[in-house]
N, CA, C and O atoms as CSV, one atom per row, in Angstrom:
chain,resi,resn,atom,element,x,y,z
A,1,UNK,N,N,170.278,128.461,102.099
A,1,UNK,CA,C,169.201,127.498,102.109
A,1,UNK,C,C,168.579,127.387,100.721
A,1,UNK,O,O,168.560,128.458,100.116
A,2,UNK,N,N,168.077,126.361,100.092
A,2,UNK,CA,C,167.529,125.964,99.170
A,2,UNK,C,C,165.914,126.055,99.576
A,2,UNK,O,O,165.630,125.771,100.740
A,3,UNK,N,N,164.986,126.387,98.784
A,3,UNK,CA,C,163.742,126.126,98.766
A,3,UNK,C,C,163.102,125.477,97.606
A,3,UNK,O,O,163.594,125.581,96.482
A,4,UNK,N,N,161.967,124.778,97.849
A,4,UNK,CA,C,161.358,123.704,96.276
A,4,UNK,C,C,159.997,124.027,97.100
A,4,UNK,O,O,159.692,124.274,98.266
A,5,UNK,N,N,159.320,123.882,95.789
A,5,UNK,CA,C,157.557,123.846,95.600
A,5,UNK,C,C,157.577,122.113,95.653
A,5,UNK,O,O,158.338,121.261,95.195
A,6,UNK,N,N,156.336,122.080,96.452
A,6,UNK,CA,C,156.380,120.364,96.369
A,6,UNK,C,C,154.764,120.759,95.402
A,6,UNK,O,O,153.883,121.210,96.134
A,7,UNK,N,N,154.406,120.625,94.009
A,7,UNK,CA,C,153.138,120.870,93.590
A,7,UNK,C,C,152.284,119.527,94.255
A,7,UNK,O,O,151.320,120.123,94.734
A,8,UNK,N,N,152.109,118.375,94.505
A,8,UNK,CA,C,151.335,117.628,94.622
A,8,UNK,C,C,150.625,117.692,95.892
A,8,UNK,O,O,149.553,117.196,96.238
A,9,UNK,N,N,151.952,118.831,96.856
A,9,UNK,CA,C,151.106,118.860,98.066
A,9,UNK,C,C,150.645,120.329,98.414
A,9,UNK,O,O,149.992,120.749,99.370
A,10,UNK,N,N,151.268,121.051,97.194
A,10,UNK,CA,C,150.414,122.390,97.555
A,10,UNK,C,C,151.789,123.105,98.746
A,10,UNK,O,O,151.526,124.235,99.157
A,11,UNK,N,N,153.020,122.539,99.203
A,11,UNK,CA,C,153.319,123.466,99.991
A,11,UNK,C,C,154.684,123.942,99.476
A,11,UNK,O,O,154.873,123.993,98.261
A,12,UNK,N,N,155.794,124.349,100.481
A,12,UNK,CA,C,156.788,124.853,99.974
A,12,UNK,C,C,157.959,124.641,100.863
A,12,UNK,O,O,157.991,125.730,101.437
A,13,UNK,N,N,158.835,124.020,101.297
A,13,UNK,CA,C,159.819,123.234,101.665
A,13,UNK,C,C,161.261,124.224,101.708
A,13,UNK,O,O,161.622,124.872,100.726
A,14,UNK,N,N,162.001,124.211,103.020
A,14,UNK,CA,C,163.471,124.948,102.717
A,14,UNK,C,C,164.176,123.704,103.319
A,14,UNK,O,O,163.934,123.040,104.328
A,15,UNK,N,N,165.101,123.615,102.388
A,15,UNK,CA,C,166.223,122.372,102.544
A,15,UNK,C,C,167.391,122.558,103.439
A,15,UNK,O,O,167.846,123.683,103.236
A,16,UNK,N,N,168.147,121.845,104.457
A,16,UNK,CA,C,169.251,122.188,104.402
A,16,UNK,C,C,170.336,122.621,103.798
A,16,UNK,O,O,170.339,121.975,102.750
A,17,UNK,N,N,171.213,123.272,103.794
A,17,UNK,CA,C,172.323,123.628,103.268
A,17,UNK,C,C,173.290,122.124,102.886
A,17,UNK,O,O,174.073,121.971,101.949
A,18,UNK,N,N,172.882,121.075,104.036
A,18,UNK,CA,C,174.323,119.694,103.978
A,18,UNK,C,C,173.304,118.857,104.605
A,18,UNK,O,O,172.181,118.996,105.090
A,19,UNK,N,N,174.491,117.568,104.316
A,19,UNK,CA,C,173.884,116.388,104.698
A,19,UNK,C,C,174.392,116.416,105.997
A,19,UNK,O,O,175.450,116.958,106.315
A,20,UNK,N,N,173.336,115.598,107.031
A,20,UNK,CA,C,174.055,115.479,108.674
A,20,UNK,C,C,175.056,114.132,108.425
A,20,UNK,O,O,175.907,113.818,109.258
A,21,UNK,N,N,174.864,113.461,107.304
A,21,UNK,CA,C,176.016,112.218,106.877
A,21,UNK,C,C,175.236,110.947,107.665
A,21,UNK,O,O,174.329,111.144,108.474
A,22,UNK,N,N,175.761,109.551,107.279
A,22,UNK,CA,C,175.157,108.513,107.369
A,22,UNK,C,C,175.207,107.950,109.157
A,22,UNK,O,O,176.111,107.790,109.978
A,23,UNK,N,N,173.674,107.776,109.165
A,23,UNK,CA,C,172.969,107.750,110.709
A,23,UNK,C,C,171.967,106.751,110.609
A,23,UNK,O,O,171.484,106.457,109.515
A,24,UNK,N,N,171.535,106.077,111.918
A,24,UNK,CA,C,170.339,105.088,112.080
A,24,UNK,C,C,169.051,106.060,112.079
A,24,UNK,O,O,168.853,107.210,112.472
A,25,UNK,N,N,168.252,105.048,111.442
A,25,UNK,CA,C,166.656,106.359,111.486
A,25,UNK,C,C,166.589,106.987,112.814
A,25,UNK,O,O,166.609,108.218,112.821
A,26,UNK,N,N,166.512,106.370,113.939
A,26,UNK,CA,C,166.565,106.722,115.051
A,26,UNK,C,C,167.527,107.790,115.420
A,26,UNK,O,O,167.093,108.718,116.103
A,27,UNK,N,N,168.860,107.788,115.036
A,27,UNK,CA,C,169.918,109.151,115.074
A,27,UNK,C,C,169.395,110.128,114.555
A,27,UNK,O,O,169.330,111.216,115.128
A,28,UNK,N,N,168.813,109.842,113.065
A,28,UNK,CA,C,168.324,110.840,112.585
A,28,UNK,C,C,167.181,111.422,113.504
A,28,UNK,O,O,167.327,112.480,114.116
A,29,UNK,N,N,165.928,110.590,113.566
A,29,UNK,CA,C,164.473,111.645,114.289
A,29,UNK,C,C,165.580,112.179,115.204
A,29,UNK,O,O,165.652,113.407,115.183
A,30,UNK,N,N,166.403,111.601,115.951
A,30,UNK,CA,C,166.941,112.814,117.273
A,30,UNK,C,C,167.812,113.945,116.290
A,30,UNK,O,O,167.477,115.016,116.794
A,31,UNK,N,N,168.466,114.166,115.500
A,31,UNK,CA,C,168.967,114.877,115.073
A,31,UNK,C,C,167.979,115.894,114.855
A,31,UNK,O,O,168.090,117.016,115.351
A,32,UNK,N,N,166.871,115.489,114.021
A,32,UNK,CA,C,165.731,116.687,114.305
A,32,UNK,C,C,165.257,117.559,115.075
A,32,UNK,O,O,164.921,118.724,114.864
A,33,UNK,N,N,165.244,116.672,116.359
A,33,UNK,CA,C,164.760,117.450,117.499
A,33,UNK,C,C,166.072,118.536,118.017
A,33,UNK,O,O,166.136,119.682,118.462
A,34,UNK,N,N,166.531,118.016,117.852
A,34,UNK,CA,C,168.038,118.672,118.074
A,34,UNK,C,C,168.266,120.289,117.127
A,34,UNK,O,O,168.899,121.310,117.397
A,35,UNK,N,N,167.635,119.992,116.255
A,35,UNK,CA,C,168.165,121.030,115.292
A,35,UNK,C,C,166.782,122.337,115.416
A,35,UNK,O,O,166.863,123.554,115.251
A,36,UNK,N,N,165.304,121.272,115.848
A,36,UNK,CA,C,164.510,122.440,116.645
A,36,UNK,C,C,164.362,122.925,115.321
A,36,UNK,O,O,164.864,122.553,114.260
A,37,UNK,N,N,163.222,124.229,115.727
A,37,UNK,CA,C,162.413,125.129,114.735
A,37,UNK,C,C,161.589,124.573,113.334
A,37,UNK,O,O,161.403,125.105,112.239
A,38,UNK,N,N,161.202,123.293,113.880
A,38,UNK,CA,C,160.507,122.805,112.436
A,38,UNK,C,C,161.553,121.813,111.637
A,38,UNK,O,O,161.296,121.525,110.468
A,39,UNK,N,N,162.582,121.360,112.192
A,39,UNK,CA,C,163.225,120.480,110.878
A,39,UNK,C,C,162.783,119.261,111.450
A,39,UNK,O,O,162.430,118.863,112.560
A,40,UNK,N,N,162.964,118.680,109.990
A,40,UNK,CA,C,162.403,117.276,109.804
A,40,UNK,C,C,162.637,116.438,109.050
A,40,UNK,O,O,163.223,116.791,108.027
A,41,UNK,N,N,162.430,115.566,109.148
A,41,UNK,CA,C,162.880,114.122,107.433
A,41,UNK,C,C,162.205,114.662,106.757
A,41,UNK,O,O,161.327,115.390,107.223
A,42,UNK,N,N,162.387,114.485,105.312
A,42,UNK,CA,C,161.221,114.919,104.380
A,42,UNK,C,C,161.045,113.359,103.933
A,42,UNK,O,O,161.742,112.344,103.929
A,43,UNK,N,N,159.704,113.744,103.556
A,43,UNK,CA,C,158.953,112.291,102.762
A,43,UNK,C,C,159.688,111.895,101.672
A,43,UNK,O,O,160.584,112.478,101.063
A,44,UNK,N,N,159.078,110.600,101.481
A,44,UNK,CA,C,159.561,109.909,100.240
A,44,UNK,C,C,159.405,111.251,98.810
A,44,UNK,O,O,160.159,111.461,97.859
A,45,UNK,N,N,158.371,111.797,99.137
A,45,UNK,CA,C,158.078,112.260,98.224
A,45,UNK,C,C,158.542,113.511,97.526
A,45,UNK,O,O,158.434,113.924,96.371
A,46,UNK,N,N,159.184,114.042,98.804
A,46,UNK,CA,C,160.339,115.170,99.261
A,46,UNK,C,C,161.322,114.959,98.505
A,46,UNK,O,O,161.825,115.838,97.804
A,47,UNK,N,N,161.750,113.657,98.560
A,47,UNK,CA,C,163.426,113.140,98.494
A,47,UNK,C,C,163.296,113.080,96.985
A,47,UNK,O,O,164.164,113.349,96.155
A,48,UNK,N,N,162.072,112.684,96.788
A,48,UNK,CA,C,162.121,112.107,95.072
A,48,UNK,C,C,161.950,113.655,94.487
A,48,UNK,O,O,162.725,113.694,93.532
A,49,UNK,N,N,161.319,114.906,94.609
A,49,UNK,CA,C,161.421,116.284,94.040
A,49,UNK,C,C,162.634,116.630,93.900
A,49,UNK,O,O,163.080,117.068,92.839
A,50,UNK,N,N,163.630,116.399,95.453
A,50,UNK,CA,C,164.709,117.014,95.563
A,50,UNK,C,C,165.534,116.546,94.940
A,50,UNK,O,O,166.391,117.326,94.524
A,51,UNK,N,N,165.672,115.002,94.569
A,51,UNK,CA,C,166.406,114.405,93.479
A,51,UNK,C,C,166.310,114.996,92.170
A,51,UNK,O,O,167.215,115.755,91.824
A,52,UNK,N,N,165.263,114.743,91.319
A,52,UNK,CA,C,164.506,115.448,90.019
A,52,UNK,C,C,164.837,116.899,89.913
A,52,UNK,O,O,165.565,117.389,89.050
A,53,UNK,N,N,164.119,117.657,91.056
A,53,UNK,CA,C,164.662,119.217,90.722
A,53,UNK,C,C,165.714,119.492,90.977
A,53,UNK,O,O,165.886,120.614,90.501
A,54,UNK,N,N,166.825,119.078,91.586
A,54,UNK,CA,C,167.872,119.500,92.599
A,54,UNK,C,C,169.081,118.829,92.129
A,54,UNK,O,O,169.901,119.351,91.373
A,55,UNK,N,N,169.146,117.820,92.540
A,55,UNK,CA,C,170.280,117.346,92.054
A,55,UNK,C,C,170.261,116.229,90.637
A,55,UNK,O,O,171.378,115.756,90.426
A,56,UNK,N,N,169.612,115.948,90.057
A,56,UNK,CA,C,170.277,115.856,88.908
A,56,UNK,C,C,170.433,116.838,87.704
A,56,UNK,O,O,170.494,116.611,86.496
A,57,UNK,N,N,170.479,118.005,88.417
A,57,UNK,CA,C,171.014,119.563,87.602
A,57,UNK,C,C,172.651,119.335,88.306
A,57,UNK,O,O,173.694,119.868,87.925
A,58,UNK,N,N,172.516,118.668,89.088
A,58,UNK,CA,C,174.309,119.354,89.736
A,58,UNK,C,C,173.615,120.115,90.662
A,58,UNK,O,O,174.177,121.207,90.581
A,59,UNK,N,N,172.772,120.208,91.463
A,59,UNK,CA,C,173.012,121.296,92.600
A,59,UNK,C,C,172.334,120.786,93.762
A,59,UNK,O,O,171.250,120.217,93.639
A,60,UNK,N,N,172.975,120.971,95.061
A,60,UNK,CA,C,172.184,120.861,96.210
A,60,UNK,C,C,173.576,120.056,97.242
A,60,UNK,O,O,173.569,119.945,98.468
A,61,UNK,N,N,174.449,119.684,96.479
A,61,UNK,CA,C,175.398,119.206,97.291
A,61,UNK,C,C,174.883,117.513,97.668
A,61,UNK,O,O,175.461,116.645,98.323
A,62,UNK,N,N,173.767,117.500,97.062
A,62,UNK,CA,C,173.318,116.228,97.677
A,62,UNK,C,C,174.355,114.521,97.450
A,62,UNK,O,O,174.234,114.344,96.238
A,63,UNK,N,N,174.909,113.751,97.800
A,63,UNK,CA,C,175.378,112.231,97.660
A,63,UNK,C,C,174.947,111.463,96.951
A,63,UNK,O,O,173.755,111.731,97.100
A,64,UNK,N,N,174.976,110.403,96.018
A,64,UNK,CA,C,174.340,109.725,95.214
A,64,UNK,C,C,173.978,108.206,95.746
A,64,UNK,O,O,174.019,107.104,95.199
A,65,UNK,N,N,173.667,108.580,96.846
A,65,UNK,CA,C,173.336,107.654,97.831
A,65,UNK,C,C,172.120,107.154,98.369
A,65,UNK,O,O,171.165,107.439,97.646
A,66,UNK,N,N,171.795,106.450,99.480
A,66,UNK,CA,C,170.501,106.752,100.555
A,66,UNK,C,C,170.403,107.616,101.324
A,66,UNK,O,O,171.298,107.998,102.077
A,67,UNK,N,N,169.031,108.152,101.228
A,67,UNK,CA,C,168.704,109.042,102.474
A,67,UNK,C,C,167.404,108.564,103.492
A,67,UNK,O,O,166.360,108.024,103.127
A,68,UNK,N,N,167.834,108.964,104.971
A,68,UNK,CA,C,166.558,108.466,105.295
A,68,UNK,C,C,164.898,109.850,104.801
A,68,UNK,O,O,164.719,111.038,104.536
A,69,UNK,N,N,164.203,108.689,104.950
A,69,UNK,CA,C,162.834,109.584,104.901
A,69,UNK,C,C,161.757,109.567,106.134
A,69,UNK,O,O,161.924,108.694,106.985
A,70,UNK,N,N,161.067,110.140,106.229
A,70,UNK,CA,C,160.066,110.674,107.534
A,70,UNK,C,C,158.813,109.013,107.342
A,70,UNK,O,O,158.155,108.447,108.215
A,71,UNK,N,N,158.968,108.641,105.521
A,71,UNK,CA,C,157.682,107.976,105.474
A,71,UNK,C,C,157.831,107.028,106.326
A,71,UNK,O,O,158.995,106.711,106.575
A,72,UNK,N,N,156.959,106.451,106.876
A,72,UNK,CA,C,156.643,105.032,107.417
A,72,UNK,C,C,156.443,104.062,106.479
A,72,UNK,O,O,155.766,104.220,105.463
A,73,UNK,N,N,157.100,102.912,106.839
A,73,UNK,CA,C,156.629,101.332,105.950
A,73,UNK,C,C,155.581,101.059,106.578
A,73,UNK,O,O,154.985,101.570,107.526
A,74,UNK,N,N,155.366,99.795,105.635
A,74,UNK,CA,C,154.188,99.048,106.711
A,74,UNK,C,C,154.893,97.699,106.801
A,74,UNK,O,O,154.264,96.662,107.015
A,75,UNK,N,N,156.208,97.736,106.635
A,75,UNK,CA,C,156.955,96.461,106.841
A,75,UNK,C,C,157.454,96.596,107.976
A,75,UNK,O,O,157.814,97.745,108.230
A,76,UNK,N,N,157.705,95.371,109.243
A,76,UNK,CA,C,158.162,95.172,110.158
A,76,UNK,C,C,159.680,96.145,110.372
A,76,UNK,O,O,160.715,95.900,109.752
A,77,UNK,N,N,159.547,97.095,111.223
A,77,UNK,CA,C,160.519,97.743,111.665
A,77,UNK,C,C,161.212,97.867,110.622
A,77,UNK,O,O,162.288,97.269,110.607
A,78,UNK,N,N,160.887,98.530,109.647
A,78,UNK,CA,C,161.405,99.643,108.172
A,78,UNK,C,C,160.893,101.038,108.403
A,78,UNK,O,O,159.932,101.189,109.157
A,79,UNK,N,N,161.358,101.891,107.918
A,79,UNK,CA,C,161.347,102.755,107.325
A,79,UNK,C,C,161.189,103.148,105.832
A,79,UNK,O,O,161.336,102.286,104.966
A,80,UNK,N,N,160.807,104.797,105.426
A,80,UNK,CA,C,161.390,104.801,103.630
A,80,UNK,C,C,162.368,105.291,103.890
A,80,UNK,O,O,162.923,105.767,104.881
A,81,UNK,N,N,162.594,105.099,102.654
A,81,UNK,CA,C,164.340,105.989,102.390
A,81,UNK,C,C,164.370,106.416,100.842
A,81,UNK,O,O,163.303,106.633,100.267
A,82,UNK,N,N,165.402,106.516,100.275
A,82,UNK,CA,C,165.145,106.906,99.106
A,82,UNK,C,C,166.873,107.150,98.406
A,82,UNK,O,O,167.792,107.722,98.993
A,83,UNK,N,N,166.921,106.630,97.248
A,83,UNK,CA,C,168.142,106.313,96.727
A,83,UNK,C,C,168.439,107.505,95.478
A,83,UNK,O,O,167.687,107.608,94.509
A,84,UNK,N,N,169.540,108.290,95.660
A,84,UNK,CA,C,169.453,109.763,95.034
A,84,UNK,C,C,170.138,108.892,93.567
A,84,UNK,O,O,169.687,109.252,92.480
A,85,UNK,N,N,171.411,107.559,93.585
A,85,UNK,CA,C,171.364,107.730,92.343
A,85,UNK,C,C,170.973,106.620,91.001
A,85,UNK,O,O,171.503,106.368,89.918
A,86,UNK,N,N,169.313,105.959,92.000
A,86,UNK,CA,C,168.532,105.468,90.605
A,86,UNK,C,C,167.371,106.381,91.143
A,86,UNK,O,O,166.422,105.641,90.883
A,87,UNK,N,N,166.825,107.475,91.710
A,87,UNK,CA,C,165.899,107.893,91.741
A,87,UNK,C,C,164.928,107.405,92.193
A,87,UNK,O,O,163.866,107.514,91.580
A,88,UNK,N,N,165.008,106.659,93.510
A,88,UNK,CA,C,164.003,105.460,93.759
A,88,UNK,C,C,163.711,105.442,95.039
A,88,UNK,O,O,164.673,105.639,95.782
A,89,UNK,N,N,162.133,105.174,95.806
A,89,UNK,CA,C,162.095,105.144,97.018
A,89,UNK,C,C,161.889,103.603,97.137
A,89,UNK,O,O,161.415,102.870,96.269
A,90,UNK,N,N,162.359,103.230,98.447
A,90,UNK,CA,C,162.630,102.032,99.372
A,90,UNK,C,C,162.826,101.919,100.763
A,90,UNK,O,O,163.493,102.726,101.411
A,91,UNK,N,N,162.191,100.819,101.287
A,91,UNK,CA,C,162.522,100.760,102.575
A,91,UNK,C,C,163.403,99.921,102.967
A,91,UNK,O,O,163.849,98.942,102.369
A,92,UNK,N,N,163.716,100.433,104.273
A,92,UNK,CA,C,165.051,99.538,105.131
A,92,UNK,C,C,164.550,99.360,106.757
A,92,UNK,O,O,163.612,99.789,107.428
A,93,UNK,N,N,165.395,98.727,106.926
A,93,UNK,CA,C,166.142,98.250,108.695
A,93,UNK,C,C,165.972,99.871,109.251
A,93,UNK,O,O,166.123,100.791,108.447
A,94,UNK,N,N,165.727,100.074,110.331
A,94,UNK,CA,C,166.014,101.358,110.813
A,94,UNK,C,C,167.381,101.523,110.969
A,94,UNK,O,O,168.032,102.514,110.639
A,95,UNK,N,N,167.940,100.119,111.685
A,95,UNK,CA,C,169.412,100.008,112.091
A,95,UNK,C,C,170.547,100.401,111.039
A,95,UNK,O,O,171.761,100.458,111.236
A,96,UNK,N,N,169.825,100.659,109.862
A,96,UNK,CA,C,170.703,101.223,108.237
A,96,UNK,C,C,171.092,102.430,108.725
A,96,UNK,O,O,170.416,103.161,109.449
A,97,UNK,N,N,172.417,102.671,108.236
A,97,UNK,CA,C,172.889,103.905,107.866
A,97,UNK,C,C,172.840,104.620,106.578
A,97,UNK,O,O,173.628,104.452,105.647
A,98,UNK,N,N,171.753,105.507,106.614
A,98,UNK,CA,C,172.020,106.264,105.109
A,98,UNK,C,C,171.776,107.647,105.838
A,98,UNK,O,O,171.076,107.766,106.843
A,99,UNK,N,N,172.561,108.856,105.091
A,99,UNK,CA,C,172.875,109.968,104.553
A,99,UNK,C,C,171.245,110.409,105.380
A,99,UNK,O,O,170.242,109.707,105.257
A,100,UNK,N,N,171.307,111.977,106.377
A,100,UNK,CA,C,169.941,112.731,106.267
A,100,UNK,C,C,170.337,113.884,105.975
A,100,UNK,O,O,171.484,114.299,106.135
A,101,UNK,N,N,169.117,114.677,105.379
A,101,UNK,CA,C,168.843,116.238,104.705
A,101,UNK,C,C,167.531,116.811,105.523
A,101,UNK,O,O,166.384,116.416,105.315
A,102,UNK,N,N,167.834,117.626,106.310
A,102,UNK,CA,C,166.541,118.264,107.373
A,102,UNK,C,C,165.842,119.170,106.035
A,102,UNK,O,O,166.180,119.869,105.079
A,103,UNK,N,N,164.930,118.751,106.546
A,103,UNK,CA,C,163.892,120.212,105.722
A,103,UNK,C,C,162.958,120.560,106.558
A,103,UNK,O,O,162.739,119.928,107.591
A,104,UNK,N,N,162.196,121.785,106.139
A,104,UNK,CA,C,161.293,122.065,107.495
A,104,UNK,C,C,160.061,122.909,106.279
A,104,UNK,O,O,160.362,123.148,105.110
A,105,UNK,N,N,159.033,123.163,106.751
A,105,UNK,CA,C,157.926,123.848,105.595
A,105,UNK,C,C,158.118,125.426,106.059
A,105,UNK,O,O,158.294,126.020,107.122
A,106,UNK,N,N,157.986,125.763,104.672
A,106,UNK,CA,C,158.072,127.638,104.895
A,106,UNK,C,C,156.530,128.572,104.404
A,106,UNK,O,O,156.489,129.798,104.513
């Protein structure tokens, strides 16, 4: 397992080991529940640390892709998500398939 300091929120985050691979937001929240003990989407804000600290060193195994995120839009049935290779958060369709990474707080 990987762990990151998120400083802006004061807490401390353990990452999955892998991606569960490309799913509807909705696959994903159930994948969560599924996986039990605290995992979860991480925020936009998550995704953007784990990009910055994590993988653009080369490490984390992460895709240079979309991932979904936990944030909420305030656009009609979107979600965030977050794009590992311009470093960028965005929202989508729930019905999108992008890439999830459970994290849970430690």
């Amino acid at each position: 397992m990987i762990t990151l300091s998120i400083p802006t929120k004061n807490t401390k985050i353990e990452i999955a080991d892998s991606d569960l691979g490309p799913m509807t937001w909705d696959d994903a929240n159930s994948a969560c529940e599924s996986a039990g003990d605290g995992w979860r989407l991480p925020t936009t804000l998550e995704l953007d640390t784990m990009c910055k600290e994590i993988h653009k060193k080369g490490e984390g195994n992460f895709s240079p892709t979309n991932y979904w995120s936990g944030t909420s839009s305030t656009l009609f049935n979107k979600m965030g998500a977050y794009n590992f290779e311009r470093s960028a958060p965005f929202a989508d369709y729930v019905k999108e398939e992008y890439h999830v990474r459970l994290v849970r707080e430690i």
